[in-house]
C-alpha positions in Angstrom: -17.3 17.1 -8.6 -19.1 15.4 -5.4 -17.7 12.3 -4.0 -18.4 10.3 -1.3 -14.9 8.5 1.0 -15.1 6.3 3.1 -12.6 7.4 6.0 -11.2 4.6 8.5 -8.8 6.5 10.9 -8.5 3.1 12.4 -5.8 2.4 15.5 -2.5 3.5 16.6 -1.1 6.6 14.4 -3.9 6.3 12.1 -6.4 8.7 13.3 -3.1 11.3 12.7 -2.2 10.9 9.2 -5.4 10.1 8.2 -6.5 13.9 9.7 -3.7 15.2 8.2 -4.5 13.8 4.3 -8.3 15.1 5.0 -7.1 18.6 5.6 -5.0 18.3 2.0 -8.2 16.8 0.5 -10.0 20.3 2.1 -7.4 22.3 0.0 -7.9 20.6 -3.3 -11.9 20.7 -3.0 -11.0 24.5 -2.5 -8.7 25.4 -5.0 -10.5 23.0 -7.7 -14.4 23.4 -6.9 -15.3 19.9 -5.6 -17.0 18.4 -3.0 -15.8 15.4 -0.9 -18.5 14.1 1.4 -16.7 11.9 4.7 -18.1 9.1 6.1 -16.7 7.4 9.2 -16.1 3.6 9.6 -15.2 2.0 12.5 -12.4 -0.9 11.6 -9.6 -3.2 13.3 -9.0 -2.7 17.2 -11.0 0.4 17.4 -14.0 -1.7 16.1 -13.5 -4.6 18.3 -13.5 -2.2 21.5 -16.9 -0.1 20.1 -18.6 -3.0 18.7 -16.8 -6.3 19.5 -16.0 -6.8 15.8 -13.1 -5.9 13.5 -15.4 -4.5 11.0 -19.2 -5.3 11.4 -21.5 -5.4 8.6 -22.5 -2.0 8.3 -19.2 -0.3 8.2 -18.5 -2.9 5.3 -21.2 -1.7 3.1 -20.6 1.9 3.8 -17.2 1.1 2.3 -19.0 -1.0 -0.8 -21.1 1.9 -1.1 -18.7 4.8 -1.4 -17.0 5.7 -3.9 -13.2 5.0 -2.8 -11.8 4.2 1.2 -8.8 6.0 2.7 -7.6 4.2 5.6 -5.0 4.4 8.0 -3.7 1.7 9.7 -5.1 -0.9 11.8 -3.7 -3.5 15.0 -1.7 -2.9 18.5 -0.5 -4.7 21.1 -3.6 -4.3 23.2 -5.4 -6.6 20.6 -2.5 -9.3 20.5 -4.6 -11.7 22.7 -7.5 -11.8 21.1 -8.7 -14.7 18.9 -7.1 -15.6 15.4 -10.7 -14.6 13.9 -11.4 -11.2 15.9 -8.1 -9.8 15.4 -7.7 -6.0 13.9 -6.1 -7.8 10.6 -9.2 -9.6 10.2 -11.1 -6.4 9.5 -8.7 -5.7 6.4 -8.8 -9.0 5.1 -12.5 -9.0 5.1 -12.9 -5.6 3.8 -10.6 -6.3 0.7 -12.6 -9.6 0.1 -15.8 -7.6 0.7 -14.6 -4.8 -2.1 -13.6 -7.0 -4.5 -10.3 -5.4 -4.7 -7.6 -7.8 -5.8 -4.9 -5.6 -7.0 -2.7 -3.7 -4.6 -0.3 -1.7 -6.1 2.8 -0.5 -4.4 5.6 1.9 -5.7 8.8 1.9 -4.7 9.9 5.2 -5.5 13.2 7.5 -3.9 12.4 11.0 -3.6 15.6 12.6 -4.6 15.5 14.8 -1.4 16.0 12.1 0.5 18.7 9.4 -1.0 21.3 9.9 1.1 18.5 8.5 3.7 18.2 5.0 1.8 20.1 2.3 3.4 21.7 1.3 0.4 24.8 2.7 -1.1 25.2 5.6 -3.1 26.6 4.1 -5.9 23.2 1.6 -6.4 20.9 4.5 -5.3 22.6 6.7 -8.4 21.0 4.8 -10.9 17.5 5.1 -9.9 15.0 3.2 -7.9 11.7 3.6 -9.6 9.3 0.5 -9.8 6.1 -0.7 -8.8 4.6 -3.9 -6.9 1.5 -5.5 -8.4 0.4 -7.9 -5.5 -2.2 -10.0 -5.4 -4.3 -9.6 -2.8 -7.2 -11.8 -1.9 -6.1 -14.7 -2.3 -3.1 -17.5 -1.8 -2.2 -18.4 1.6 -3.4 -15.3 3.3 -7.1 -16.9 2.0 -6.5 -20.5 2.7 -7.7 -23.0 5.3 -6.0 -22.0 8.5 -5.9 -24.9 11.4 -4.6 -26.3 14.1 -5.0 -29.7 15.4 -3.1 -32.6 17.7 -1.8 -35.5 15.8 0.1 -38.0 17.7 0.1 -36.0 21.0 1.8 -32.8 19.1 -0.4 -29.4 17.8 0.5 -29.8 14.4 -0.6 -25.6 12.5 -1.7 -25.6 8.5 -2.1 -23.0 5.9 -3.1 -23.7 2.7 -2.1 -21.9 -0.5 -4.2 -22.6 -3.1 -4.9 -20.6 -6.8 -6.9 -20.9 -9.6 -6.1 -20.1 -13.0 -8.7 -16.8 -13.2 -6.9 -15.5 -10.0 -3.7 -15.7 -11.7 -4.5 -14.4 -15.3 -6.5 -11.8 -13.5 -3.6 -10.2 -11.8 -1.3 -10.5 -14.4 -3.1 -9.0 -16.4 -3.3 -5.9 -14.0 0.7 -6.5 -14.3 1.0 -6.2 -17.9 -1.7 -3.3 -18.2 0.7 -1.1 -15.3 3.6 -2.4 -17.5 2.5 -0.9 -20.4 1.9 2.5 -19.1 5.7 2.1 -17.7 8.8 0.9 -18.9 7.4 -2.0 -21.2 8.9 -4.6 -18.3 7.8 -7.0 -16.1 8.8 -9.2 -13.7 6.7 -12.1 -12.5 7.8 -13.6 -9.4 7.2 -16.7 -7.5 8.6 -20.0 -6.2 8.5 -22.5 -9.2 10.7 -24.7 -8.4 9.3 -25.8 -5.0 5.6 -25.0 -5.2 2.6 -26.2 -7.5 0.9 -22.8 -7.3 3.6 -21.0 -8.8 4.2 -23.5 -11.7 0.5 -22.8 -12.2 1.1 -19.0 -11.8 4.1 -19.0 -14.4 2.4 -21.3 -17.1 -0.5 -18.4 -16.7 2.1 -15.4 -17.0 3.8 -17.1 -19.9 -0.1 -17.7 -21.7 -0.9 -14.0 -21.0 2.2 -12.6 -22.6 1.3 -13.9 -25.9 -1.4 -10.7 -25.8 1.3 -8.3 -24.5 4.0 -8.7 -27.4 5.8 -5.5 -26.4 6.2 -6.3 -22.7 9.3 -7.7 -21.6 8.5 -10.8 -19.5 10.9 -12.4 -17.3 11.0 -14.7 -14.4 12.2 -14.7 -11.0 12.4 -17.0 -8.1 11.3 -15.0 -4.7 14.4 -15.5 -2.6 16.4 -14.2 -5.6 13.9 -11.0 -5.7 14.5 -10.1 -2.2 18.6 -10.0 -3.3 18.1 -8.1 -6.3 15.8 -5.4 -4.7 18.5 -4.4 -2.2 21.7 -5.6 -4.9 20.2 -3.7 -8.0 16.9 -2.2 -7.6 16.8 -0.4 -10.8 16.5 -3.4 -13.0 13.3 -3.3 -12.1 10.2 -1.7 -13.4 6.9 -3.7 -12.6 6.8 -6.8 -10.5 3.9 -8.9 -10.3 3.6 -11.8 -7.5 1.3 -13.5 -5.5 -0.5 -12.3 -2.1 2.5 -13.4 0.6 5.5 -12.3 -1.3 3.9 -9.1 -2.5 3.4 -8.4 1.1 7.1 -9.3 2.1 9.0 -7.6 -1.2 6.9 -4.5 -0.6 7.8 -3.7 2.7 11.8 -4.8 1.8 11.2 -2.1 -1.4 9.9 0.6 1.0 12.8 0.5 3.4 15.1 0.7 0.7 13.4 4.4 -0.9 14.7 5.8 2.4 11.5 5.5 5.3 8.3 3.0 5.2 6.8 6.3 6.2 6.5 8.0 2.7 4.9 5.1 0.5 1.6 4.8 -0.4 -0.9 2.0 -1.9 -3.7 1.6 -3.5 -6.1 -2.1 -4.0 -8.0 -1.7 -7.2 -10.5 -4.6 -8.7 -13.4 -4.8 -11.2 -14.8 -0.9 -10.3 -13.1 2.3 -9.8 -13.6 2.2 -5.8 -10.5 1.7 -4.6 -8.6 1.2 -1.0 -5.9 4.0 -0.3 -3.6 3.6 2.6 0.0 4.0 3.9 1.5 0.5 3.2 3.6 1.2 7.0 1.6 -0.4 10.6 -0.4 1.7 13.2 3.0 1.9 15.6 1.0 2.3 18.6 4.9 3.5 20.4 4.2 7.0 19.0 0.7 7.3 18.9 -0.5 11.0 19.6 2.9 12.1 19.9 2.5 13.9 16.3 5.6 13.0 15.5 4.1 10.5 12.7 4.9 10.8 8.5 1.6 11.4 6.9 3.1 11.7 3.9 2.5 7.9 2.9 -1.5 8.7 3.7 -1.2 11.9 1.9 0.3 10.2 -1.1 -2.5 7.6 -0.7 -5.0 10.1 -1.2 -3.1 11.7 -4.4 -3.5 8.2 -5.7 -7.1 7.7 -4.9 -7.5 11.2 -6.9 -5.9 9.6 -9.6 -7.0 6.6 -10.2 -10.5 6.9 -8.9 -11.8 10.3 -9.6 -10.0 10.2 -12.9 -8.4 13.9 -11.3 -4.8 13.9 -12.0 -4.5 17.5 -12.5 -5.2 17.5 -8.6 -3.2 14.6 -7.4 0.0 16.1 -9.2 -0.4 19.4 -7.6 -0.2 17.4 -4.3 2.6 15.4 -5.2 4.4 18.6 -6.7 3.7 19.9 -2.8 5.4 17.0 -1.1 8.1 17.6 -3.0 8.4 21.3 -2.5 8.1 20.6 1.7 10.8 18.3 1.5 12.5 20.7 -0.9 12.3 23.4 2.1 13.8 21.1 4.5 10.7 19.8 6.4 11.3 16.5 8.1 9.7 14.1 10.4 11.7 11.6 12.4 11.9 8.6 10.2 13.3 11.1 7.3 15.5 13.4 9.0 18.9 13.6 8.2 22.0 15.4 9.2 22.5 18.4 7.0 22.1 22.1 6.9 18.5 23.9 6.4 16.7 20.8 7.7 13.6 21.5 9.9 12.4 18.2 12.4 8.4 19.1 12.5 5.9 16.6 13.6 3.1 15.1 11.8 0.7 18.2 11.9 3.5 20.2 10.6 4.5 18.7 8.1 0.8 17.9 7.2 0.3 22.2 7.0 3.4 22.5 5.0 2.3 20.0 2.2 -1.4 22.4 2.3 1.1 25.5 2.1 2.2 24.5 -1.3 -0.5 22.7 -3.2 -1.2 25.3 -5.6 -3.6 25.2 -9.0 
């Protein structure tokens, strides 16, 4: 099979792990007789320096026109100055609108090689932590009208959060469509007792159950969420929930597997060109130090195998690999723990160990 990705190294540690999932791609095209075709696209700070724009018009398309985007991360410091509309974030926003992808799907997942890493006690981490976040992701307040003005001598800042209805139903549907394929549960979360646009979102999610009889729906307020992931994660299956809180759950469920470092995404809409990347930041503090995790990005690219090339035969045998180099004892920094038979490597180590092991 020939396929054409779309490969944004981006900023910081990106250009790293992003190197290090190509070399695994290399290895499955080998051992499994495809062909995948790399084009480069300049996004976020790296774009701004080269071309004084987070992502300019061009790179875009070559993204539209692929046929699924691995990225790796995007943003520094050095670019912390620089106008609200030129920053490295920018870029993403605008590439997610420009994709059409509205669905980014998050698992929370704790490799069993690496609970006694997880911040939370042993006793909660025994009964599992195994779910998936269905975020919204192009629109809410992220998407709004963002201003800043003076009234009555004072800078007074506004962001506006604003849904419709075919957002919503959208999404959730996406929520009860993962749930399905999964533990027959989900969880819509959101802020109905203070906001307008989640008593919109939870009259929709209500509506859209009526087609899903076998899913379990239930409802949660977002400040009671945030408890529960850390109190008892394995309630959970599927959430569902709106661009900001999907952004801020996520990251709380990620910390809570054991390192941000070894999650992946993917941002799925109406085609099956997708958006892969490591849900963790460019942490320009380590930049070419190799001592990165590409497992997130490598796990990212699994995904994109998945659920874009419709090749799951290949992305298990690269899952099955992770879990064999962690099985050996291979750790980065973020994941290394006291114990005997553990290995600290760096990023292109532990990037070679994963390609050791993918077998067919």
């Amino acid at each position: 099979m020939n396929k054409n990705i779309a490969v944004i190294r981006g900023d910081g540690i990106g250009p790293e792990i992003v190197n290090e999932a190509l070399k695994v791609l290399d290895k499955v095209a080998e051992l499994y007789g495809h062909t995948f075709n790399y084009v480069d696209v300049d996004m976020g700070g790296v774009a701004i320096d080269k071309w004084g724009d987070p992502l300019p018009q061009e790179m875009l398309e070559r993204c539209v026109n692929s046929d699924s985007v691995l990225l790796g991360a995007v943003g520094g410091n050095k670019w912390n100055d620089v106008p609200g509309y030129m920053r490295p974030e920018k870029g993403l926003l605008r590439l997610r609108a420009g994709m059409g992808v509205y669905s980014n799907n998050r698992p929370a997942k704790i490799w069993p090689q690496l609970a006694s890493a997880s911040p939370l006690k042993e006793s909660i981490v025994q009964k599992g932590i195994d779910f998936i976040i269905v975020r919204e992701l192009i629109g809410g307040i992220y998407f709004g009208e963002h201003k800043t003005e003076t009234v009555d001598g004072q800078s007074v800042a506004t962001d506006i959060l604003t849904y419709n209805e075919e957002e919503i139903e959208r999404i959730g549907r996406i929520g009860f469509e993962t749930a399905l394929k999964r533990g027959k549960k989900l969880c819509s979360v959101e802020k109905s007792n203070v906001l307008d646009s989640s008593r919109l979102w939870k009259k929709v999610m209500h509506r859209l159950q009526e087609e899903y009889p076998e899913v379990e729906l239930s409802d949660m307020l977002v400040d009671n969420c945030a408890m529960q992931i850390v109190k008892n994660p394995a309630q959970f299956d599927v959430i569902v929930t709106e661009n900001m809180f999907g952004d801020i759950l996520s990251d709380e469920a990620s910390m809570i597997t054991g390192s941000i470092g070894m999650i992946p995404s993917s941002s799925l809409g109406n085609s099956s060109c997708g958006l892969y990347e490591p849900i963790h930041g460019s942490a320009p503090d380590i930049a070419g130090k190799d001592i990165a995790n590409p497992i997130g990005t490598i796990l990212s690219a699994a995904m994109m195998l998945k659920y874009s090339f419709d090749m799951a035969e290949e992305a298990d045998a690269i899952e099955k690999a992770v879990s064999v180099a962690l099985d050996q004892g291979f750790r980065t920094a973020d994941i290394m723990q006291e114990g005997d038979n553990l290995t600290l490597v760096g990023c292109s180590e532990m990037g070679k160990a994963i390609r050791n092991n993918i077998k067919r």
